[in-house]
ZADO-1210 file (C-alpha; in nm, 4 decimals, padded with zeros to 6 digits):
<atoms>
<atom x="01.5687" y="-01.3026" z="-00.2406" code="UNK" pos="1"/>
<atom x="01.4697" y="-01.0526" z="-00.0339" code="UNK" pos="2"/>
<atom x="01.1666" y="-00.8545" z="-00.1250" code="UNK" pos="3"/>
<atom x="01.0309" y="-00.5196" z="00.0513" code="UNK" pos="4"/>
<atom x="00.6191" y="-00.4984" z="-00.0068" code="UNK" pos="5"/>
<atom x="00.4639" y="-00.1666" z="00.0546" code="UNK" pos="6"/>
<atom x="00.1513" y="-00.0202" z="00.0294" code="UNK" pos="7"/>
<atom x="-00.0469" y="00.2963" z="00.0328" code="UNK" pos="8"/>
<atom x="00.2383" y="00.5276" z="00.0946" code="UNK" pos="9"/>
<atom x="00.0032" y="00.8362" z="00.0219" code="UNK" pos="10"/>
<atom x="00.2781" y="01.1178" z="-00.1164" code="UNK" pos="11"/>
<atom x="00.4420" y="01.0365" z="00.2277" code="UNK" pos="12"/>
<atom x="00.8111" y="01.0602" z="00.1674" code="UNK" pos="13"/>
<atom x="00.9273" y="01.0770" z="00.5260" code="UNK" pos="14"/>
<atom x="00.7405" y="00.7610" z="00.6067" code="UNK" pos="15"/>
<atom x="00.9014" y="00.5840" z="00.3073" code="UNK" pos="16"/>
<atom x="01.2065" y="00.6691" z="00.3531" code="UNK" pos="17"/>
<atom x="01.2058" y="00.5499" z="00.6937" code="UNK" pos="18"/>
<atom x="01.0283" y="00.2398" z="00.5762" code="UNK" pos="19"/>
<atom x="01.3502" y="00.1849" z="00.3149" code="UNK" pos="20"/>
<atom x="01.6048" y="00.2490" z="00.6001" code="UNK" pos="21"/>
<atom x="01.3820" y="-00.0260" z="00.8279" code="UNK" pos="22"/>
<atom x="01.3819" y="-00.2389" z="00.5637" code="UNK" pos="23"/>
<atom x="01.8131" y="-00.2142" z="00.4337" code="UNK" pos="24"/>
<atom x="01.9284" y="-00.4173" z="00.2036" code="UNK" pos="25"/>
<atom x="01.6062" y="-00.5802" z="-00.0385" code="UNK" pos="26"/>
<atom x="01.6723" y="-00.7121" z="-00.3879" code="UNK" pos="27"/>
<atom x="01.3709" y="-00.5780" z="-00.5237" code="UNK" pos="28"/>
<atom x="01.0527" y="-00.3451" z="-00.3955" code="UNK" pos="29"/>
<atom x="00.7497" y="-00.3933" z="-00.4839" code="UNK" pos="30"/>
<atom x="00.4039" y="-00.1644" z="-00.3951" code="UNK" pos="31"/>
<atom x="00.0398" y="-00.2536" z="-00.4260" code="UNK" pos="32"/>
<atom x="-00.0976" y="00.0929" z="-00.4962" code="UNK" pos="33"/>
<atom x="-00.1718" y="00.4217" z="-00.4112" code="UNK" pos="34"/>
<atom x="00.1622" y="00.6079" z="-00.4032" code="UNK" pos="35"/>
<atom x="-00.0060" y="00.9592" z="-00.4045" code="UNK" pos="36"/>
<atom x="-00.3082" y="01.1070" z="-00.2337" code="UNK" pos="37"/>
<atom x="-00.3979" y="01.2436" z="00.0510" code="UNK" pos="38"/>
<atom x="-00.0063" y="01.3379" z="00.1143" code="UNK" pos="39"/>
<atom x="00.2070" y="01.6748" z="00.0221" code="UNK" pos="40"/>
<atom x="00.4962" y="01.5275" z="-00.1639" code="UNK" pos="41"/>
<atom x="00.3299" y="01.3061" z="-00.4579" code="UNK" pos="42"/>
<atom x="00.6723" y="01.3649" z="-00.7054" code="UNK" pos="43"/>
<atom x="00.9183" y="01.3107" z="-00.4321" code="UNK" pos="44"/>
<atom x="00.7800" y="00.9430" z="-00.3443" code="UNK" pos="45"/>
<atom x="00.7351" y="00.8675" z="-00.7300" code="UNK" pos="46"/>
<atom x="01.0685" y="01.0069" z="-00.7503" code="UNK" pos="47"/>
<atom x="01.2436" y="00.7135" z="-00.5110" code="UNK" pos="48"/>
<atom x="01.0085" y="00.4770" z="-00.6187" code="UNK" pos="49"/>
<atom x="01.1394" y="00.5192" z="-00.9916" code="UNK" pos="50"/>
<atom x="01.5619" y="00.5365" z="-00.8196" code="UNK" pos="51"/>
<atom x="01.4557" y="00.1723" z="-00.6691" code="UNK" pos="52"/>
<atom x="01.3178" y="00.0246" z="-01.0128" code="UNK" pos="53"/>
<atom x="01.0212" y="-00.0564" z="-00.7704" code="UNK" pos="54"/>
<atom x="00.7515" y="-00.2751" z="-00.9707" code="UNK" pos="55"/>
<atom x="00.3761" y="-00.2753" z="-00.8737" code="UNK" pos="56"/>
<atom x="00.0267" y="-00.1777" z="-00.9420" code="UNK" pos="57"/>
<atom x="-00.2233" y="00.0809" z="-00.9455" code="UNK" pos="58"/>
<atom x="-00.4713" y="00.2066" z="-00.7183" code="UNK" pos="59"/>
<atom x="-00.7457" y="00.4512" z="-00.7245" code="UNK" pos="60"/>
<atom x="-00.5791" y="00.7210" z="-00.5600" code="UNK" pos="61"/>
<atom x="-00.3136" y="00.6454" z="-00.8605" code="UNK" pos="62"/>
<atom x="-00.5706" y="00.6146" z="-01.0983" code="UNK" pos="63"/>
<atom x="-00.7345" y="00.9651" z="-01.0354" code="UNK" pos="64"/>
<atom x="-00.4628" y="01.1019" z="-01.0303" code="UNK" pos="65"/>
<atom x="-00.3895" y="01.0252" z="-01.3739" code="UNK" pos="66"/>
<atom x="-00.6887" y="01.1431" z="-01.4872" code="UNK" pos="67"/>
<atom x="-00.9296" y="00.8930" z="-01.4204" code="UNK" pos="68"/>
<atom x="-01.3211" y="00.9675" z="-01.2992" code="UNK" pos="69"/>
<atom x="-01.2144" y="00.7563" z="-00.9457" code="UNK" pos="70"/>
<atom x="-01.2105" y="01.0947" z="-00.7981" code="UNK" pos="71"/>
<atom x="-01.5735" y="01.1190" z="-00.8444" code="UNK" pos="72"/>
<atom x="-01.6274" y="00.8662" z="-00.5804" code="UNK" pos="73"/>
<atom x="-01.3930" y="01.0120" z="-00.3289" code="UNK" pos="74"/>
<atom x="-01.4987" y="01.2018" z="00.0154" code="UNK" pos="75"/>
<atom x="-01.5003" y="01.5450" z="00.0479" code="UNK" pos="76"/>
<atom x="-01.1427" y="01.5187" z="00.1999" code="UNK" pos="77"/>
<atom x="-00.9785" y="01.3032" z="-00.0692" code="UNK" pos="78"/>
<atom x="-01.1391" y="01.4687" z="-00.3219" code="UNK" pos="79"/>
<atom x="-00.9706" y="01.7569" z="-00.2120" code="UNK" pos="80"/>
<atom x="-00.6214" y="01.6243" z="-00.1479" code="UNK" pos="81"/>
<atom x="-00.6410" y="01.4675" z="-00.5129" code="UNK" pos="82"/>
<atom x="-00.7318" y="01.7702" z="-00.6789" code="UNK" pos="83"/>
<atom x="-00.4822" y="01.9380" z="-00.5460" code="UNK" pos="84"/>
<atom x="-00.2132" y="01.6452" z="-00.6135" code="UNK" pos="85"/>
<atom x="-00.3767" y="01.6673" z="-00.9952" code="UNK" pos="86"/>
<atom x="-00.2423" y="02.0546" z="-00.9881" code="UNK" pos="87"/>
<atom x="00.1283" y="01.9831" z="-00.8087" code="UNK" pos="88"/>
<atom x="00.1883" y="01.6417" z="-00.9849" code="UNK" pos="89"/>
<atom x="00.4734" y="01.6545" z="-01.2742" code="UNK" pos="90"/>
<atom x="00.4140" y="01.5107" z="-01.5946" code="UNK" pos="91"/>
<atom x="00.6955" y="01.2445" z="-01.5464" code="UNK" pos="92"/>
<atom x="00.4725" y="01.1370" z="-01.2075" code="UNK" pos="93"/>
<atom x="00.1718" y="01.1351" z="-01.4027" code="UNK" pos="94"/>
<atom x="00.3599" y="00.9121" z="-01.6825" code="UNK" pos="95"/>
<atom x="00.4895" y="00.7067" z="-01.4158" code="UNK" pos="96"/>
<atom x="00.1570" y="00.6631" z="-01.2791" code="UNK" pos="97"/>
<atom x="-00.0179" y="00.5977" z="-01.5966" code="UNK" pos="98"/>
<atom x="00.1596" y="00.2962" z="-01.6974" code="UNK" pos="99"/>
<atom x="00.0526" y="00.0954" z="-01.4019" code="UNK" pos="100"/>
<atom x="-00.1361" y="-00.1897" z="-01.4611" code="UNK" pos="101"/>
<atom x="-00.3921" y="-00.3306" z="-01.2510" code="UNK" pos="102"/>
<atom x="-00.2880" y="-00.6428" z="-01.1672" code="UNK" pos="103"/>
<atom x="00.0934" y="-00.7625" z="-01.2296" code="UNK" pos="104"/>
<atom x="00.1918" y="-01.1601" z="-01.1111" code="UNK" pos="105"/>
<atom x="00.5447" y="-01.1581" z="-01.0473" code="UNK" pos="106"/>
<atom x="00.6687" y="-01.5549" z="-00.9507" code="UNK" pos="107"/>
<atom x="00.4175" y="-01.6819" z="-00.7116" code="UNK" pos="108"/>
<atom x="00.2454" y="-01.4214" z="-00.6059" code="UNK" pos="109"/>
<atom x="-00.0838" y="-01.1880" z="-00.7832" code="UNK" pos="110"/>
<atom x="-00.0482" y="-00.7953" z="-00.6824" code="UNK" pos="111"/>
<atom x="-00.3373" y="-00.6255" z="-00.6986" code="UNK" pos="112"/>
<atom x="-00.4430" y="-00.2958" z="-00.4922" code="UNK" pos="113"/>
<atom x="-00.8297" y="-00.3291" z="-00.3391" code="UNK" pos="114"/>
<atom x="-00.8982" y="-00.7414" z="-00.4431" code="UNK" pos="115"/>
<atom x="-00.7746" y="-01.0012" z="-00.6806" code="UNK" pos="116"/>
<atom x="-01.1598" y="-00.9803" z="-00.8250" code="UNK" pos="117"/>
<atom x="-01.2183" y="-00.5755" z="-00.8421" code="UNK" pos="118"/>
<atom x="-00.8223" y="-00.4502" z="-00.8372" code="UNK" pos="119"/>
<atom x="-00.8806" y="-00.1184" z="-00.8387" code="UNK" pos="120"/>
<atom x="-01.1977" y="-00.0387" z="-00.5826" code="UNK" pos="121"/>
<atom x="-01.2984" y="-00.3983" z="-00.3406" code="UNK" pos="122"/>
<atom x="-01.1839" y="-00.3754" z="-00.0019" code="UNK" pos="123"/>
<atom x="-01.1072" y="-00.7327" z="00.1704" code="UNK" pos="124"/>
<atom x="-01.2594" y="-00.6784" z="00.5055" code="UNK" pos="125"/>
<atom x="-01.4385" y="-01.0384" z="00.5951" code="UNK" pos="126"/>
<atom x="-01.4041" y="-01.3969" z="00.5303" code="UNK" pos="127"/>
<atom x="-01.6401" y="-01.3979" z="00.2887" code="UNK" pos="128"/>
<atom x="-01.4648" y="-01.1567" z="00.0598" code="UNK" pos="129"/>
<atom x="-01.1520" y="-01.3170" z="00.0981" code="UNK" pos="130"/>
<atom x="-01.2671" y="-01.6825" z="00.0762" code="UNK" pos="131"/>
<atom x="-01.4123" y="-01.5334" z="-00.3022" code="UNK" pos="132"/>
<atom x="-01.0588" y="-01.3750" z="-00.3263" code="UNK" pos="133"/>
<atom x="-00.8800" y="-01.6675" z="-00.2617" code="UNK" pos="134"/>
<atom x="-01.0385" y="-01.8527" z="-00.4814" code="UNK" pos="135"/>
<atom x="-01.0151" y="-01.6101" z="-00.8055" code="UNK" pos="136"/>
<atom x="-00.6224" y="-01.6249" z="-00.7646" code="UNK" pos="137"/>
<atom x="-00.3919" y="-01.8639" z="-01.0009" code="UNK" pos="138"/>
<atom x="-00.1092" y="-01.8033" z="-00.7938" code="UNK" pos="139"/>
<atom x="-00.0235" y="-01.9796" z="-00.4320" code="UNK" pos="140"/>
<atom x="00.0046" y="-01.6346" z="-00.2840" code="UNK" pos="141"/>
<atom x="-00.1769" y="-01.2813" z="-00.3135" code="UNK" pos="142"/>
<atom x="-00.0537" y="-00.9248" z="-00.1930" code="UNK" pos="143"/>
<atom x="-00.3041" y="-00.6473" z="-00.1523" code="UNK" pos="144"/>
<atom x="-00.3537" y="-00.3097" z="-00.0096" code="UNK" pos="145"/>
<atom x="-00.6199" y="-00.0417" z="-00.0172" code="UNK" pos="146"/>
<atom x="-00.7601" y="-00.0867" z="00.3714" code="UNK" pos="147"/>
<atom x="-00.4312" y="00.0671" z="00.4994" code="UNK" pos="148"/>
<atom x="-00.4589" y="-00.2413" z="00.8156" code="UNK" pos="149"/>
<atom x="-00.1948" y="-00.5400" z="00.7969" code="UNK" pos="150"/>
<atom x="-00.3496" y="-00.8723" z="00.7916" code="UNK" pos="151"/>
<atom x="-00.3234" y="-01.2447" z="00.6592" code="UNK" pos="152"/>
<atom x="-00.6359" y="-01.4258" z="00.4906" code="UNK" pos="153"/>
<atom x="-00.5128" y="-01.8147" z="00.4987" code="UNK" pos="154"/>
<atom x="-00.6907" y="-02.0643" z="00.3458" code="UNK" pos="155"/>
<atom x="-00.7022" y="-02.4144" z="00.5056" code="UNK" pos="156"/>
<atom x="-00.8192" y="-02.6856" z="00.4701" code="UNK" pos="157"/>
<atom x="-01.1382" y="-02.5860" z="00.3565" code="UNK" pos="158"/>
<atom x="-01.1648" y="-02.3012" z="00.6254" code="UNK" pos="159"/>
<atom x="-01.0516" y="-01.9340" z="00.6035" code="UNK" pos="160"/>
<atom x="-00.8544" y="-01.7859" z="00.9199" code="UNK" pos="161"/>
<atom x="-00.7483" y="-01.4072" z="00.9452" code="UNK" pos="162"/>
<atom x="-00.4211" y="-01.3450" z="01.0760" code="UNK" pos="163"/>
<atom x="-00.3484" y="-01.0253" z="01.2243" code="UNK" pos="164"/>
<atom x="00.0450" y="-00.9355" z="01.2727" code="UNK" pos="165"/>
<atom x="00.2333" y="-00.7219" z="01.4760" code="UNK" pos="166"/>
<atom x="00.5333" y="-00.5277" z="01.4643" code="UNK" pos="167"/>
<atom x="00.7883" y="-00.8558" z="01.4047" code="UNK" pos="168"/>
<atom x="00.5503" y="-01.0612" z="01.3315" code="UNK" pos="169"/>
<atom x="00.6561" y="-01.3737" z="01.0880" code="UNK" pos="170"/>
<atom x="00.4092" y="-01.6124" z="00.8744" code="UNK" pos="171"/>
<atom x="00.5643" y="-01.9060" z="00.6704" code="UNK" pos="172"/>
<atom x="00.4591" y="-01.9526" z="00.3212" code="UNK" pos="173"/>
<atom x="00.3906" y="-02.2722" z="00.2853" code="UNK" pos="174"/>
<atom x="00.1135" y="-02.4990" z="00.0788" code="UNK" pos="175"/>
<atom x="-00.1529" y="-02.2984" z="00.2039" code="UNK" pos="176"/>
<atom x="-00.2897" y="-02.0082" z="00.0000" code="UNK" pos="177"/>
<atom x="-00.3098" y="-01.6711" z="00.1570" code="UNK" pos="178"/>
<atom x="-00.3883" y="-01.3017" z="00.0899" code="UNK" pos="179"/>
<atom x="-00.1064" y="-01.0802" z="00.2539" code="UNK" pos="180"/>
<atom x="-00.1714" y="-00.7183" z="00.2932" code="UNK" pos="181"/>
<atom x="00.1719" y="-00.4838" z="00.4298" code="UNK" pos="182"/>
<atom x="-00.0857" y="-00.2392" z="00.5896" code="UNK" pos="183"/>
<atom x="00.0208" y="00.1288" z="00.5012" code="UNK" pos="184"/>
<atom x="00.3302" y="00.3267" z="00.4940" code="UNK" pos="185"/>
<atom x="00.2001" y="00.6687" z="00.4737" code="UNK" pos="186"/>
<atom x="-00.1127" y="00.6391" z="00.6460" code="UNK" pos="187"/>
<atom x="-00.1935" y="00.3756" z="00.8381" code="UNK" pos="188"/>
<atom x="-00.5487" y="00.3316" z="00.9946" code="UNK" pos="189"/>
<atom x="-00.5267" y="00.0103" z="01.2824" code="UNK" pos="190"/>
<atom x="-00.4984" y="00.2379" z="01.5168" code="UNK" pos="191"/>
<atom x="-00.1260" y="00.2379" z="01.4939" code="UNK" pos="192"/>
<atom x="00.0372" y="00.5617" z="01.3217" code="UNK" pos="193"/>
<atom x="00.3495" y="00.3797" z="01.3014" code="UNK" pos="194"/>
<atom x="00.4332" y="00.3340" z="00.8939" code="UNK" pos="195"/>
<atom x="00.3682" y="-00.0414" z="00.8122" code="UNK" pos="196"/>
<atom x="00.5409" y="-00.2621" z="00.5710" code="UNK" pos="197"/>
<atom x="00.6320" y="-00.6488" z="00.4705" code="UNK" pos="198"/>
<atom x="00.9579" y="-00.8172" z="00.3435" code="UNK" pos="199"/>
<atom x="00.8974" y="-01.1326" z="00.1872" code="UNK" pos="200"/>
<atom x="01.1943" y="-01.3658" z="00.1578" code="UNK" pos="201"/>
<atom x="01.1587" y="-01.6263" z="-00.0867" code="UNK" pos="202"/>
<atom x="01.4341" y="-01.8193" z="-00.0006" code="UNK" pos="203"/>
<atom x="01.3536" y="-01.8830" z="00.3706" code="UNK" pos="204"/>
<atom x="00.9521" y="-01.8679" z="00.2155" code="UNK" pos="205"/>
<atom x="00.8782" y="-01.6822" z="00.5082" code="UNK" pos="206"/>
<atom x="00.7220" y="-01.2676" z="00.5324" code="UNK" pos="207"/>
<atom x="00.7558" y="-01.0567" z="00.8435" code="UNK" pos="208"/>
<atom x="00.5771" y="-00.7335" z="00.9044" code="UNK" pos="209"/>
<atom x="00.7663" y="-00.4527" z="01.0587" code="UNK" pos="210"/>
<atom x="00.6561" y="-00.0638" z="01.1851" code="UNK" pos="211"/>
<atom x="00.8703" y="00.1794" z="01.1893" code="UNK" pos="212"/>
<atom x="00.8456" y="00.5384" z="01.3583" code="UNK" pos="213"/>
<atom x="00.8758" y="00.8131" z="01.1273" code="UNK" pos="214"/>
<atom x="00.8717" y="01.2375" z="01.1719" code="UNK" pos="215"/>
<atom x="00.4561" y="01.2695" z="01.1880" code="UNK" pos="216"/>
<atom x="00.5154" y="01.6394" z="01.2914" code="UNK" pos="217"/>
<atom x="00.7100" y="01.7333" z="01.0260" code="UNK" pos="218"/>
<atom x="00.4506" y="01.6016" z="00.7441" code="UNK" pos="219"/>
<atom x="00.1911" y="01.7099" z="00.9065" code="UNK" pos="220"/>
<atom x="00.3361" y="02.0853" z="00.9089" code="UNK" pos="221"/>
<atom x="00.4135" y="02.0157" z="00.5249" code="UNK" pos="222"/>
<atom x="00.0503" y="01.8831" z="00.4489" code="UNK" pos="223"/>
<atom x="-00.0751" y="02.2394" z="00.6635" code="UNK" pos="224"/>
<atom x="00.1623" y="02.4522" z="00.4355" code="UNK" pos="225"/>
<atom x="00.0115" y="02.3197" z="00.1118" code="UNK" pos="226"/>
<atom x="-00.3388" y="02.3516" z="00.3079" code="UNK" pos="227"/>
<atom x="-00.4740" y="01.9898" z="00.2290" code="UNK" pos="228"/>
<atom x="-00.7437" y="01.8795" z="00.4590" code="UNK" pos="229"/>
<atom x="-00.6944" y="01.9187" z="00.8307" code="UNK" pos="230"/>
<atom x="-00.8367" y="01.5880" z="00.9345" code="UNK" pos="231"/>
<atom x="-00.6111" y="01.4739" z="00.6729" code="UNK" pos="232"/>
<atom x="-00.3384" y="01.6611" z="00.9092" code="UNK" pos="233"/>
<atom x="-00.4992" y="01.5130" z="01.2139" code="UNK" pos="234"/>
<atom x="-00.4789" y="01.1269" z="01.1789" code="UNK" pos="235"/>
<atom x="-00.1569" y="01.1015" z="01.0835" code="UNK" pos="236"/>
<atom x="-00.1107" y="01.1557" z="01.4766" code="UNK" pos="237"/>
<atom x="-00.3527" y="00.9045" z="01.5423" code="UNK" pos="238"/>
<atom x="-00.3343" y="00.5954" z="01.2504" code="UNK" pos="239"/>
<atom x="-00.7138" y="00.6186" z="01.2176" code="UNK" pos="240"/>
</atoms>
């Protein structure tokens, strides 16, 4: 089975749709959070999302956009973007986005958006927090999002390593219990604007991270037409 993870798409359509094409044929998709923000085209990604039967969980960028007081901890930049995706979102995205649940275990693996222990805001940035991470999980394997940077916290023997992957890059799952994050398809921040995702394939038990190249210019001239935040515009450029 063949299984394409994304994260943090961010109302990007063009990114996920080049993501999708990268990806070709997956038997199931599954995303860790935050499908709108920040982005111009919130019901258009929702939109494919729902044609895929993707599965997955919520984020805060999801959550305030439902409705929820995360916007109140937000920058001045996202609080912008999300009030504006609160005014242009339809009410079949905002059902959509409702229902998500904060943590979903599908097989062997936990999905969660920030942290297996806080799903919704903790970002796992250091050992430390993963190593507690690891350790809250029932599952051999955990997939998270919410830093918008691709990376592997492995657990072994006793120690925690970070892994970070590149475009091809290919980790086998094996005894050892990790915390896999697909980086971000609509806005990634490595210093890489090139959309990031994962495909998992459970019968080889291996995942490989690809990045794909998508039309920046174009949604950047989209996100300046709906005026949303110009260093919103800006990093796209710049995957910072």
């Amino acid at each position: 089975m063949r299984i394409a993870v994304l994260s943090d798409i961010h109302s990007n359509i063009v990114a996920l749709d080049a993501v999708l094409a990268s990806a070709g044929s997956v038997d199931a998709v599954w995303h860790l959070g935050d499908v709108v923000g920040y982005g111009p085209e919130p019901d258009a990604v929702v939109g494919r999302l729902r044609e895929l039967g993707a599965i997955g969980v919520r984020g805060n960028h999801d959550a305030a956009a439902a409705g929820g007081d995360e916007i109140n901890y937000f920058n001045t930049d996202a609080r912008a973007a999300m009030e504006w995706t609160r005014k242009h979102i339809s009410s079949t995205t905002l059902a959509w986005l409702d229902t998500l649940p904060k943590t979903r275990t599908e097989d062997s693996f936990t999905l969660v958006h920030g942290s297996p222990r806080d799903p919704i805001w903790e970002y796992i940035t250091s050992m430390p927090v993963a190593r507690a991470n690891l350790a809250t999980i029932d599952t051999p394997y955990g997939l998270h999002g919410h830093t918008h940077i691709p990376i592997c916290w492995r657990s072994d023997d006793g120690r925690v390593e970070a892994v970070s992957p590149g475009d091809g890059s290919r980790l086998d799952l094996d005894e050892r219990r990790v915390l896999l994050n697909p980086g971000s398809v609509g806005q990634p921040r490595d210093g890489n604007p090139l959309a990031s995702y994962m495909v998992i394939d459970t019968d080889a038990q291996t995942c490989t991270w690809s990045r794909v190249t998508y039309d920046i210019a174009a949604v950047q001239e989209a996100m300046a037409k709906q005026r949303l935040p110009d260093r919103l515009v800006a990093r796209l450029a710049y995957g910072i």
